[in-house]
C-alpha positions in Angstrom: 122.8 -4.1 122.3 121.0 -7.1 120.5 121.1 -5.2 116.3 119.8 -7.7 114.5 116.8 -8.6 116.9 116.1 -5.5 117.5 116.1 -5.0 113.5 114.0 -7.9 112.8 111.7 -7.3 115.8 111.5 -4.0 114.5 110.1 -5.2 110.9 107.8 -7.8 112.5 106.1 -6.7 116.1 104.1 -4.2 116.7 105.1 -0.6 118.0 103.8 -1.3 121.9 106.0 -4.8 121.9 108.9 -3.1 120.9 108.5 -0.1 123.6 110.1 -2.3 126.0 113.3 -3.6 123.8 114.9 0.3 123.7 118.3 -0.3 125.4 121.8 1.4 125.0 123.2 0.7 121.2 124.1 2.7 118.4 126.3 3.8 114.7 126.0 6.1 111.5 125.6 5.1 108.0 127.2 6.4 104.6 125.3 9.7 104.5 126.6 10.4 107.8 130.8 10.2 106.6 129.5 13.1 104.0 127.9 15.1 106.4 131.1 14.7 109.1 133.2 15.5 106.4 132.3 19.3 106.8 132.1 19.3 110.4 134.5 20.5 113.1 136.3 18.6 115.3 135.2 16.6 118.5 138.5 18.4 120.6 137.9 19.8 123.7 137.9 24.0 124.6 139.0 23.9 127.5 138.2 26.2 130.2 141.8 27.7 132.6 139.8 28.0 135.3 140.4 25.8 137.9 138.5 22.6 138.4 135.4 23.0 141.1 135.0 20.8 143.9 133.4 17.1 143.7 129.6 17.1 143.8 128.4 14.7 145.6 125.9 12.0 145.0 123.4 13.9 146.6 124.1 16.9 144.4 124.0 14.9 141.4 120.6 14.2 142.0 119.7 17.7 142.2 121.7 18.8 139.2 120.0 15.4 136.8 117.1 16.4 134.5 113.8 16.0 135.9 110.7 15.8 134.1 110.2 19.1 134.7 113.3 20.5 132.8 112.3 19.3 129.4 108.8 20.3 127.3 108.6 16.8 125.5 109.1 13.2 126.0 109.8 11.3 129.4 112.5 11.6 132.0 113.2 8.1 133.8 114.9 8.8 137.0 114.8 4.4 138.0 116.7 2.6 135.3 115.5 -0.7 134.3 118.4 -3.3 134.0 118.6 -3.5 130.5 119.8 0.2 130.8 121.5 0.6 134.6 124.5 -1.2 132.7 127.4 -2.0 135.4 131.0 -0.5 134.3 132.3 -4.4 135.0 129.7 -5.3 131.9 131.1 -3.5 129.1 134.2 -5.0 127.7 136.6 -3.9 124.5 138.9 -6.0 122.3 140.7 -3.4 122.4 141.4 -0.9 125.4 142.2 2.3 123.6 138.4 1.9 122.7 136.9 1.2 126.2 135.6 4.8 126.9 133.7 4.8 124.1 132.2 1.8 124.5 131.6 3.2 128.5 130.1 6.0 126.8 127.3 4.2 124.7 126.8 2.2 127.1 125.3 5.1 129.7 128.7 3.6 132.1 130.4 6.7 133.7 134.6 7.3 132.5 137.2 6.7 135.1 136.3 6.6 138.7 134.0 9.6 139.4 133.7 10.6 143.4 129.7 10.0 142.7 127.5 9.5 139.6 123.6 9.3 138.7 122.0 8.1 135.7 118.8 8.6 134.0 117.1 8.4 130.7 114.9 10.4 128.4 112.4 8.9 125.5 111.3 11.0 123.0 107.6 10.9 122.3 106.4 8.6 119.7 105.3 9.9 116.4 101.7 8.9 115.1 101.7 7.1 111.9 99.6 8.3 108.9 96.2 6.4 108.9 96.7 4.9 105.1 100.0 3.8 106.2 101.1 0.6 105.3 102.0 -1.9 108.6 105.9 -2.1 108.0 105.8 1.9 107.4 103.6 2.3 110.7 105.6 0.3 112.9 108.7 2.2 111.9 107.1 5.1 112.0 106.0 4.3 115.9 109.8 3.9 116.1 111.2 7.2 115.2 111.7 8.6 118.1 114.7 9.5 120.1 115.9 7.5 123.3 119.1 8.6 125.6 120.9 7.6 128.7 122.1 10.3 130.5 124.8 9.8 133.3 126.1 12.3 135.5 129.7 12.0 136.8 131.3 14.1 139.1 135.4 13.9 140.0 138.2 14.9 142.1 141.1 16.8 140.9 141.3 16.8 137.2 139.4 14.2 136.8 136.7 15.0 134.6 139.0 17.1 132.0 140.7 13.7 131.8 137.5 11.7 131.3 136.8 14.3 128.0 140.1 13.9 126.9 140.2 10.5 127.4 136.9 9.6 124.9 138.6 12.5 122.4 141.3 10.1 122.4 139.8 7.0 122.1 137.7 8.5 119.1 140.7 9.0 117.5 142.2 6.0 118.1 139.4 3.7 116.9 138.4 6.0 114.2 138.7 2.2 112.1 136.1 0.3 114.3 136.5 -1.8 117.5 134.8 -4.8 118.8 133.0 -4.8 122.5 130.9 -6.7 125.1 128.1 -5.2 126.6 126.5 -7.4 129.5 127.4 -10.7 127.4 126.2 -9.2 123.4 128.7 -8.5 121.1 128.6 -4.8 119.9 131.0 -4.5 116.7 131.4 -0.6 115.4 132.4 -0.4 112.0 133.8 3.1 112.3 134.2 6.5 114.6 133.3 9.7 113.5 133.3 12.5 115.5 131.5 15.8 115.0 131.1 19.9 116.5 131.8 20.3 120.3 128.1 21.0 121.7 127.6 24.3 123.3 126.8 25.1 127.1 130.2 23.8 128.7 133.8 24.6 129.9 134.4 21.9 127.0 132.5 19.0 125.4 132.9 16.1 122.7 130.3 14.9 119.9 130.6 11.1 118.6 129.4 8.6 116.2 129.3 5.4 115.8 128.8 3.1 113.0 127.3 0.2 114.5 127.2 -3.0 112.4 123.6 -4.5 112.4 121.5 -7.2 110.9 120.8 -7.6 107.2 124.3 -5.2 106.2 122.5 -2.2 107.8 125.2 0.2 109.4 123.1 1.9 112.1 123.8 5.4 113.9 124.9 5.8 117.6 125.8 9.5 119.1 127.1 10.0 122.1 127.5 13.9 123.3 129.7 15.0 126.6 129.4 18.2 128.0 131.6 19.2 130.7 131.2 21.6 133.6 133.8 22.5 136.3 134.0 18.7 137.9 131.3 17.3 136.3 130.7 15.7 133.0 127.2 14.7 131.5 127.5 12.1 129.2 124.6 11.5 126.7 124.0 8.2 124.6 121.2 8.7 121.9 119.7 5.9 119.8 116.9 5.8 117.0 114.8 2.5 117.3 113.6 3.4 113.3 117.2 4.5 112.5 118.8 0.8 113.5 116.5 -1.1 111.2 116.8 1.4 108.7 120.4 2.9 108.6 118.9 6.6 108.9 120.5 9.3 110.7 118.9 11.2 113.0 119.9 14.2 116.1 120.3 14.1 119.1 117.8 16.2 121.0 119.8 19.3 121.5 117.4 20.8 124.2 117.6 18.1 126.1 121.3 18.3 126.7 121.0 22.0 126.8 118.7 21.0 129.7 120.6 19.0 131.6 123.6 21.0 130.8 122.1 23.9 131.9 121.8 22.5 135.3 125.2 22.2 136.4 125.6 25.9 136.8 
């Protein structure tokens, strides 16, 4: 993800220019340490049923959010390439923190027996008529954009793609450095957050992504896991990486999709 020019693009063009910059990036400011402070942890429930079979590709595509599924915003089911980001692309300094960096980046953990992708953008909020340009254009930002990849997996494969970003959270709980298709990504720090619902067990993340001008800028990323599949969901503010801001990640549209896999 490309901070500081989306930052600065984001001060200087104009709301329909920057419709077409929204790609996979993310972080959480000060505010946000308070607020994680009180929340619980990011640990799996996990579920002693035994894992279902493998869907298969062809499943996936049943089980993915459709535009139908959701009462706002827009489901993508074609990626464009700044957001179909190949698992080769993403890099880490450090490997403990490679799933999360897998995760922001919309990339699927491990090697799933099939996986699909898609993406949902919120819809844009209209800016006050007396408002002044800079407050407009960020205004025409605040919206909401996630990748959404659905991985299914052999075995115990997708408790061990949970436990494996869990761990990684831990881990890098400091910061890590990574490469996503050739851009430096640096993340000041990890914070993780409550388990969403809807799942045999699920993991809630933030990262503190270092941006242009000083600004530490939110990333989530939410898993949800059920039987042999795991959606994974990478949420960005457009507003909130110029400005530092929190923001939430759409909680019916991962109650959506996660309603779909049964």
């Amino acid at each position: 993800m490309r901070t500081s020019s989306v930052r600065r693009t984001a001060l200087a063009a104009s709301a329909a220019a920057l419709a077409v910059l929204v790609t996979a990036c993310g972080g959480s400011g000060d505010d946000q340490d308070k607020a994680d402070e009180g929340k619980g942890k990011a640990a799996p429930t996990a579920s002693s049923a035994a894992p279902a079979k493998a869907l298969t590709a062809a499943e996936l595509e049943k089980a993915a959010l459709a535009q139908a599924d959701v009462k706002s915003g827009k489901v993508a089911t074609q990626l464009p390439p700044t957001d179909d980001i190949a698992v080769e692309k993403v890099e880490t300094k450090d490997a403990a923190c490679l799933p999360l960096a897998h995760a922001q980046a919309g990339v699927a953990q491990g090697e799933p027996a099939a996986s699909v992708k898609r993406s949902w953008t919120g819809d844009p909020v209209k800016p006050s008529a007396d408002a002044k340009p800079e407050d407009a254009l960020l205004a025409a930002l605040d919206t909401e954009k996630m990748l959404i990849n659905l991985a299914s997996y052999d075995g115990d494969g997708a408790e061990r793609a949970v436990k494996g970003l869990v761990t990684a959270a831990e881990k890098c709980a400091g910061g890590f450095k990574a490469t996503v298709v050739g851009e430096p990504l640096e993340v000041a720090k990890v914070a993780t957050g409550d388990a969403p619902d809807g799942g045999d067990e699920g993991a809630a993340v933030t990262l503190t992504v270092a941006a242009d001008e000083g600004v530490k800028a939110p990333a989530k990323i939410v898993v949800v896991r059920k039987g042999s599949t795991v959606a994974t969901f990478s949420a960005v503010n457009l507003a909130s990486m110029a400005t530092g801001k929190d923001f939430e990640v759409p909680a019916d549209v991962v109650a959506a999709q996660a309603g779909k896999l049964g």
